[in-house]
C-alpha positions as semicolon CSV with decimal commas, in nm:
position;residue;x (nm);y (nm);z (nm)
1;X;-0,271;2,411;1,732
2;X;-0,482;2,242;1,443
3;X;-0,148;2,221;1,252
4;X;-0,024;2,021;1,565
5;X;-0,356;1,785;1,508
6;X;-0,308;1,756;1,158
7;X;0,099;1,666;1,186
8;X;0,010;1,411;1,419
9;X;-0,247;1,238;1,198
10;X;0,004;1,252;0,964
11;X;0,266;1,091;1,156
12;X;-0,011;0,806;1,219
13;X;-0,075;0,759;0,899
14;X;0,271;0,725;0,787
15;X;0,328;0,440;1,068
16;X;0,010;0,301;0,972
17;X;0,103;0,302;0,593
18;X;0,443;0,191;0,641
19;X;0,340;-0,109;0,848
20;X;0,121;-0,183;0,648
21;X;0,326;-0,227;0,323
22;X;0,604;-0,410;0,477
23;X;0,391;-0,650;0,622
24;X;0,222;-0,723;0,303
25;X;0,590;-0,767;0,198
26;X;0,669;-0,996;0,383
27;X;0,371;-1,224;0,332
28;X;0,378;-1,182;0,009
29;X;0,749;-1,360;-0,019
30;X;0,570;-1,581;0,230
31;X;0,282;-1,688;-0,014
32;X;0,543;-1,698;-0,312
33;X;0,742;-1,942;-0,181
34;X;0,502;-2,204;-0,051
35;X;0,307;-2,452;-0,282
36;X;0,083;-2,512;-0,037
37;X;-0,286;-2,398;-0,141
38;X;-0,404;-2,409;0,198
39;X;-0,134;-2,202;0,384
40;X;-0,122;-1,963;0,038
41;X;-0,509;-1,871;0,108
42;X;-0,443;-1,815;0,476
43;X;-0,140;-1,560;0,357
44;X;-0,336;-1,420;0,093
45;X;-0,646;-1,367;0,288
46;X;-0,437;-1,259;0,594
47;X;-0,290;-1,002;0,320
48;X;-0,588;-0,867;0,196
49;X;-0,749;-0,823;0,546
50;X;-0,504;-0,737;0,749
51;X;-0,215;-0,592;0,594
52;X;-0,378;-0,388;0,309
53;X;-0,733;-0,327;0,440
54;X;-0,667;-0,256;0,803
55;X;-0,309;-0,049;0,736
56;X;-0,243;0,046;0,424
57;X;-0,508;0,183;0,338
58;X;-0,635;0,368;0,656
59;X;-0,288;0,484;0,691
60;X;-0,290;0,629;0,331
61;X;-0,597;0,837;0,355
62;X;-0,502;0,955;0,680
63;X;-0,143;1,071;0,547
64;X;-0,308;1,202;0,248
65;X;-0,589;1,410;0,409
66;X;-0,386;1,545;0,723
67;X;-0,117;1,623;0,438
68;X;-0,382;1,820;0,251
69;X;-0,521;2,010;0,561
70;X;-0,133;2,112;0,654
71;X;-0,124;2,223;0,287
72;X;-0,417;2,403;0,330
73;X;-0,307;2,588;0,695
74;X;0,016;2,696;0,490
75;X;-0,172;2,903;0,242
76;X;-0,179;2,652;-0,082
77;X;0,178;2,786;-0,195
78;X;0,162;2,410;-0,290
79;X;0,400;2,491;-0,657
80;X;0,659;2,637;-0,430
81;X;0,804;2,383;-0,243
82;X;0,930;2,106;-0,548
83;X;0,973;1,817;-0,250
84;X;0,614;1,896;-0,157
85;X;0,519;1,822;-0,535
86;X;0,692;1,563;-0,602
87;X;0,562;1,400;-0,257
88;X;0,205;1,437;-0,416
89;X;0,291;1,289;-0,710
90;X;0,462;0,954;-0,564
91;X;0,135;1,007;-0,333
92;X;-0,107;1,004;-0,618
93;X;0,065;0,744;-0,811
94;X;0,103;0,498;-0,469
95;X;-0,298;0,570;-0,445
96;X;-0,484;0,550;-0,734
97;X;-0,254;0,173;-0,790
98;X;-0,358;0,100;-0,449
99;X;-0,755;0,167;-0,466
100;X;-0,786;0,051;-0,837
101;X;-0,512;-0,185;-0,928
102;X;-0,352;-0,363;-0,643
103;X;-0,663;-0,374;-0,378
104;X;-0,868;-0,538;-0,671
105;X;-0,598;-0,805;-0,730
106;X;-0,547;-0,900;-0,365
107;X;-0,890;-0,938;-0,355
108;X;-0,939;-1,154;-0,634
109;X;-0,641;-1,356;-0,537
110;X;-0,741;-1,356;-0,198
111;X;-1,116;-1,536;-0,312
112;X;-0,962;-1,788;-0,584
113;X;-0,687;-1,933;-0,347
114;X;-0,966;-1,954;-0,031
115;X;-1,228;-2,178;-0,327
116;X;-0,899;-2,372;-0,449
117;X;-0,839;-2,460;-0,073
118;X;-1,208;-2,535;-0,024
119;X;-1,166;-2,781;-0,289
120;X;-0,828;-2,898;-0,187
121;X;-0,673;-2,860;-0,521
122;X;-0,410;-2,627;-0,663
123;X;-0,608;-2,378;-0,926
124;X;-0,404;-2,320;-1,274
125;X;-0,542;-1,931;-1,215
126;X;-0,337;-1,928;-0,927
127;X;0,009;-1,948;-1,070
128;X;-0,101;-1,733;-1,350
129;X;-0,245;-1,449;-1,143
130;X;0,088;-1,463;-0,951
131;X;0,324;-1,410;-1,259
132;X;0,116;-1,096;-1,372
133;X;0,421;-0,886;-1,443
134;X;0,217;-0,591;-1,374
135;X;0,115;-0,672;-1,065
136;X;0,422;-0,796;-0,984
137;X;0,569;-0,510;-1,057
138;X;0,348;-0,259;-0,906
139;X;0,326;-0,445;-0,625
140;X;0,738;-0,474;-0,541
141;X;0,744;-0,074;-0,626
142;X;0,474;-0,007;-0,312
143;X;0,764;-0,014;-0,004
144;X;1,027;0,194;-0,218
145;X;0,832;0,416;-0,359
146;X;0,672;0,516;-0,016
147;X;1,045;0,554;0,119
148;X;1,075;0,756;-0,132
149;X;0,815;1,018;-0,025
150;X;0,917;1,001;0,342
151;X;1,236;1,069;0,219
152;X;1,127;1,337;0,015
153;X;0,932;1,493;0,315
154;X;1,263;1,441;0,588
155;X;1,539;1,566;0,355
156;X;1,334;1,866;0,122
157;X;1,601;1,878;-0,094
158;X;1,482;2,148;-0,343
């Protein structure tokens, strides 16, 4: 029965975290493609709020932890399954960018495009926050890489 619980949560959390990241893909190429500061602080701020702090992340530490306890209910033989380790892996990676790379930079982004809108004038620091490479990057590898692990989880190919 708790494994029942747990698979549920897990479930939720992998709606919640796929939501989540495709919404903040979408207004992402949203807040690219306008020049307008006031509408790119509504889509950032709408970003950081909604789509990252109210499903992304929620939905990650749910999957995570209710992935855990089912780990934990199956008696830790956690080296024996290579999908299962290679799900925590693209887990752990996805995380650890999420809570100390990509949630810092959304909210950063988030604060300098709500002043420059304040002011009513397009901030320099905007543009050059927005063609960080790394960010860029890491933040365009998010929605794949978390196919990838619910692929990794539906298929268990090895």
């Amino acid at each position: 029965m708790l494994y029942q619980v747990f698979l549920a949560l897990h479930f939720t959390g992998i709606a919640l975290l796929g939501g989540g990241l495709v919404f903040t893909d979408v207004i992402l190429r949203q807040a690219r493609r306008t020049t307008d500061v006031q509408r790119q602080a509504f889509l950032y701020n709408t970003l950081h709020s909604v789509a990252y702090l109210r499903g992304a992340v929620p939905g990650g530490l749910l999957m995570g932890l209710s992935g855990l306890g089912m780990i934990g209910l199956n008696g830790w033989h956690f080296f024996a399954s290579g999908w299962l380790v290679g799900m925590w892996a693209l887990y752990l990676f996805e995380f650890l960018d999420g809570i100390f790379i990509t949630e810092p930079y959304l909210r950063k982004l988030a604060r300098v495009t709500q002043k420059a809108s304040d002011m009513g004038v397009a901030d320099p620091l905007i543009d050059q926050m927005r063609q960080n490479r790394v960010h860029r990057v890491l933040l365009n590898l998010d929605t794949p890489v978390f196919f990838l692990i619910v692929l990794l989880g539906a298929l268990r190919p090895f």
